[in-house]
C-alpha positions in Angstrom: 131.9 125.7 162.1 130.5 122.6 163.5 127.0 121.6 162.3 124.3 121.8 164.7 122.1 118.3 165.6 118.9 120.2 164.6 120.7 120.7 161.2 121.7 116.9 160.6 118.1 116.0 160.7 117.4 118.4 158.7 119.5 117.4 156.0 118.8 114.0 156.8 115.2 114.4 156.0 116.5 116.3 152.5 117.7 113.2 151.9 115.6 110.8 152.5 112.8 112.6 150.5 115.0 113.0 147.8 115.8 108.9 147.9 112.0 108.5 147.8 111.7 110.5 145.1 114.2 109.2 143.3 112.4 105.7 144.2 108.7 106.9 143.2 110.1 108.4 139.8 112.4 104.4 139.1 108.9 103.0 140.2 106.5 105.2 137.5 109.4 104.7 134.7 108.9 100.3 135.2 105.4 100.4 135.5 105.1 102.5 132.1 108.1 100.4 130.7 106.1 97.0 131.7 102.5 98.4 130.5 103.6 99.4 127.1 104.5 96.4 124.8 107.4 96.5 122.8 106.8 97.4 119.4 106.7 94.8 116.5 110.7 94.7 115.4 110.6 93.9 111.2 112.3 90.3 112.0 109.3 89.5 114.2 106.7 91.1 111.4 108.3 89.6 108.5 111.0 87.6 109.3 114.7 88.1 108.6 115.5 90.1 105.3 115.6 87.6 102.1 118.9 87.2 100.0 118.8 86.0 96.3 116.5 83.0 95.3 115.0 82.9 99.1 111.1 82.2 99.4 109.1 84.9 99.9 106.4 85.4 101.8 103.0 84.5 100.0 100.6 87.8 100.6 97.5 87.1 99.3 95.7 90.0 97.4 92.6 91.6 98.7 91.9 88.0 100.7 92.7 86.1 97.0 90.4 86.8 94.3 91.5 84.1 92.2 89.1 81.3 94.1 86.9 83.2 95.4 85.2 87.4 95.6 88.0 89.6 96.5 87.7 91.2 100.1 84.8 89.0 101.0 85.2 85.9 104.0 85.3 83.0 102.0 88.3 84.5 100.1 90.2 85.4 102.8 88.8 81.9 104.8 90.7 80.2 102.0 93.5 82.3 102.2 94.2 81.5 105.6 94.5 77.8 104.9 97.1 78.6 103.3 100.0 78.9 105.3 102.0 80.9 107.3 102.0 84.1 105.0 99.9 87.3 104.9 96.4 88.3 104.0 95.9 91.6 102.6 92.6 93.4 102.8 91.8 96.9 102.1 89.9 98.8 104.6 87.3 101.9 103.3 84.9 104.1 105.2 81.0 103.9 104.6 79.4 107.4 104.7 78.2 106.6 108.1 82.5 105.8 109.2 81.7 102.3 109.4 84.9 100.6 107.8 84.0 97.5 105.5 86.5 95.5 102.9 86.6 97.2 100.0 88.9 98.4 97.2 87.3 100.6 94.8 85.7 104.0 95.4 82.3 102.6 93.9 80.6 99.4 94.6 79.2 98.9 91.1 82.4 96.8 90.4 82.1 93.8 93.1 78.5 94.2 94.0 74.9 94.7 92.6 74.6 98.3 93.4 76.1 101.1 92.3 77.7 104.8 93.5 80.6 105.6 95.8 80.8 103.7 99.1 81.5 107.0 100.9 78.1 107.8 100.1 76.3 104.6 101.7 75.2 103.8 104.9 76.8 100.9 106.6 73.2 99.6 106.2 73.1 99.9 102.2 76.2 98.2 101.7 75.4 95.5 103.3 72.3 95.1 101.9 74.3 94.2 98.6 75.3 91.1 97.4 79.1 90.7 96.8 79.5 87.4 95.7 77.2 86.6 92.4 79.5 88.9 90.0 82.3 86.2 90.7 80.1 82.9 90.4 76.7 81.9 91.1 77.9 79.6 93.9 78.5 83.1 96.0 75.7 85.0 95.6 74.4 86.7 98.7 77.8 86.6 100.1 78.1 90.5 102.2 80.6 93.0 102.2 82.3 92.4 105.5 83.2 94.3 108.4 86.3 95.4 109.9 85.1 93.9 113.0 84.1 90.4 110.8 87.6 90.3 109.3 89.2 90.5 112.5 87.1 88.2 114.5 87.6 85.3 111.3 91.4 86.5 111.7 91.6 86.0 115.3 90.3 82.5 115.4 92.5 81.4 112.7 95.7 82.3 114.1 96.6 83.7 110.8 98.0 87.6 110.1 97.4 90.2 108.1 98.1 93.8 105.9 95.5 95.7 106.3 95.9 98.6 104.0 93.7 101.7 104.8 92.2 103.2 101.3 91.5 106.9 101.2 92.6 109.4 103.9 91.7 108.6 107.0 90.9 110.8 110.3 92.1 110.3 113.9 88.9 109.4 115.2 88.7 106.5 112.4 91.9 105.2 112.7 91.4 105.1 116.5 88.2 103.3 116.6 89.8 100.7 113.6 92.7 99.9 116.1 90.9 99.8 119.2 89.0 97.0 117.7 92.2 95.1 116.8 93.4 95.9 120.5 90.4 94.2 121.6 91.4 91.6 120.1 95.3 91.5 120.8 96.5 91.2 117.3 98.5 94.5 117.6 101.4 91.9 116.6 99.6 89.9 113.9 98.9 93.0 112.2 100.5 95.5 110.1 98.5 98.9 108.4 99.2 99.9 105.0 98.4 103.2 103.1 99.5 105.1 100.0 98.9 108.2 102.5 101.6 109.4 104.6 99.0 111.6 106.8 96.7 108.1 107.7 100.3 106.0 108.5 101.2 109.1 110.7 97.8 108.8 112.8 98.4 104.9 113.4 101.5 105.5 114.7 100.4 108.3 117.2 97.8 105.7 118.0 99.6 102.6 118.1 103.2 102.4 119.3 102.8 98.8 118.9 101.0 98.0 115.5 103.4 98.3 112.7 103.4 100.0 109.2 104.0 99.3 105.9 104.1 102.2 102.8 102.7 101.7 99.6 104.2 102.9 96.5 103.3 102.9 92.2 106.6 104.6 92.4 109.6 104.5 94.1 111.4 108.0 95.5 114.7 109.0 94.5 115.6 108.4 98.0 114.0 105.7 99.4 115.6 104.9 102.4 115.0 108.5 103.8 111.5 107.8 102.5 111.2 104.8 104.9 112.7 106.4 108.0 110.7 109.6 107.9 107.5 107.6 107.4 108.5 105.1 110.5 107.3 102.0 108.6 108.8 98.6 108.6 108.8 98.5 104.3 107.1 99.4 101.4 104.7 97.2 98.8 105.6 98.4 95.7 104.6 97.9 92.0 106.8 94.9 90.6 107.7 97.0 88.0 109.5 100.4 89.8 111.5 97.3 92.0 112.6 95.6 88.6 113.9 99.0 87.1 115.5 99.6 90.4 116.4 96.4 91.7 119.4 97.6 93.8 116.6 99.4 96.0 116.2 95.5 97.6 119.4 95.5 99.2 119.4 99.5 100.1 116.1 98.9 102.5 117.6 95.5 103.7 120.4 97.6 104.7 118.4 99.8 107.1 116.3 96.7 108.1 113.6 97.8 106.2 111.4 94.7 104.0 110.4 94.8 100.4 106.9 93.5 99.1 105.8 93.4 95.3 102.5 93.7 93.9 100.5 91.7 92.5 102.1 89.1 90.7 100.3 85.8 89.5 102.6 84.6 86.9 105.3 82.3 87.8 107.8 84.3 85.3 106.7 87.1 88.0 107.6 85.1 91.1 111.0 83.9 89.6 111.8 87.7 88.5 111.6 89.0 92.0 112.6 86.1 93.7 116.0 86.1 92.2 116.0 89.7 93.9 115.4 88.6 97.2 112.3 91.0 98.1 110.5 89.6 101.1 107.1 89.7 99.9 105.1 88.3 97.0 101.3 90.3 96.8 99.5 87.5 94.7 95.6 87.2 93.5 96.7 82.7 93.7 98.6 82.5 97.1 98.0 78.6 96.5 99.1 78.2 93.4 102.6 80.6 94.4 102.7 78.0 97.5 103.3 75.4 95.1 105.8 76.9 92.6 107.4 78.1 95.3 107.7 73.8 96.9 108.3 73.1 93.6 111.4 75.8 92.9 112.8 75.1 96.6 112.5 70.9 96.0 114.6 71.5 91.9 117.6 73.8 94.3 118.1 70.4 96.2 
């Protein structure tokens, strides 16, 4: 039966909404495509995996305590002159939810007060002086900021671990990244925890900002360990890697990266180096700079 002319536009109409919807939908899927970055591959992070005897890169422990207070600015100032390697800083809330740089539960270790940061104000913590326990020459130095860390980190091009203490809540992890989003070092950055729930809440946060695990021990399964938390690597005790070396090339294998903590001995660096992890976590990231000129200039 031959179609009738009122029935070709009709279909013709059919189609061209359906072209324009098929247009409209292409259109939403490349704006959404070109407004969300890609996220940080392990390469770009960390560079390409090690192999036996490769340098490492340096990390420098809680900013590097050996020349200066741990997790204050001058240490982690120094740090960054460096190099081209990582400062690590751990990240704790005040009772208030402000986060500051700080390891320990209580401040009595690295400050002159005393009792457990998560029952301080912002205001009393940084009332405290954070430097003089290390050497006169630092008293009155503060307990930093999130926000300080990231503005000193910023200017200095360097990047960073920034490893989360505690468990954290959404609403803490979102306000801790939307300060480094403000700053656009989602790619300068990765977050560390020993707590699967906080690494989970960065990534529903952050599809961008990248994660790293931290372990005293290592699973019987790592690998599966790795992919179910979503991470990039671990940092792991130098110890668990050295009774299971082979674990080095298993996460290599899956493009996962391998960083040991904390080593300041060069019988240390020389152990893991001959492994090929990826990462050295030291208190001395200068003096590790310099064995490590040293070991590459005596392999010539």
């Amino acid at each position: 039966m031959p179609h009738s002319a009122a029935s070709d536009r009709a279909r013709d109409r059919i189609h061209a909404l359906l072209v324009v919807c098929v247009l409209a939908a292409a259109s939403l899927v490349i704006a959404f495509l070109g407004a969300t970055p890609a996220r940080v591959s392990a390469t770009e992070l960390l560079g390409d995996p090690r192999t036996p005897g490769d340098a490492a890169l340096i990390t420098s422990h809680r900013g590097g305590g050996a020349t200066a207070p741990e997790n204050t600015l001058p240490a982690i100032e120094a740090a960054l002159a460096v190099g081209d390697g990582y400062v690590e800083v751990d990240v704790a809330l005040t009772a208030d939810g402000h986060p500051v740089l700080m390891h320990d539960k209580k401040v009595d270790r690295t400050t002159d007060g005393t009792g457990r940061l998560a029952s301080l104000t912002l205001a009393e913590v940084r009332a405290l002086d954070a430097g003089s326990w290390f050497d006169p020459a630092f008293r009155g130095t503060r307990v930093p900021t999130l926000q300080e860390f990231l503005d000193v980190l910023d200017e200095s091009g360097g990047r960073a671990i920034v490893e989360l203490k505690g468990v954290w809540d959404a609403a803490s992890v979102d306000r801790a990244l939307a300060e480094v989003h403000a700053r656009d070092l989602e790619r300068r950055i990765a977050l560390a925890s020993f707590d699967a729930r906080t690494l989970a809440l960065s990534a529903a946060s952050s599809e961008v900002v990248s994660r790293l695990l931290v372990l005293k021990h290592l699973p019987q399964d790592v690998v599966t360990a790795v992919e179910q938390a979503g991470v990039r690597g671990i940092i792991v005790d130098r110890k668990a890697v050295l009774a299971r070396p082979e674990v080095v090339d298993e996460l290599h294998a899956v493009g996962a990266r391998v960083f040991v903590y904390t080593l300041n001995k060069d019988a240390q660096w020389d152990a893991v180096t001959a492994l090929g992890v990826d990462g050295i976590v030291t208190d001395d990231p200068r003096t590790l700079s310099e064995w490590q000129s040293t070991f590459a200039d005596d392999d010539r």
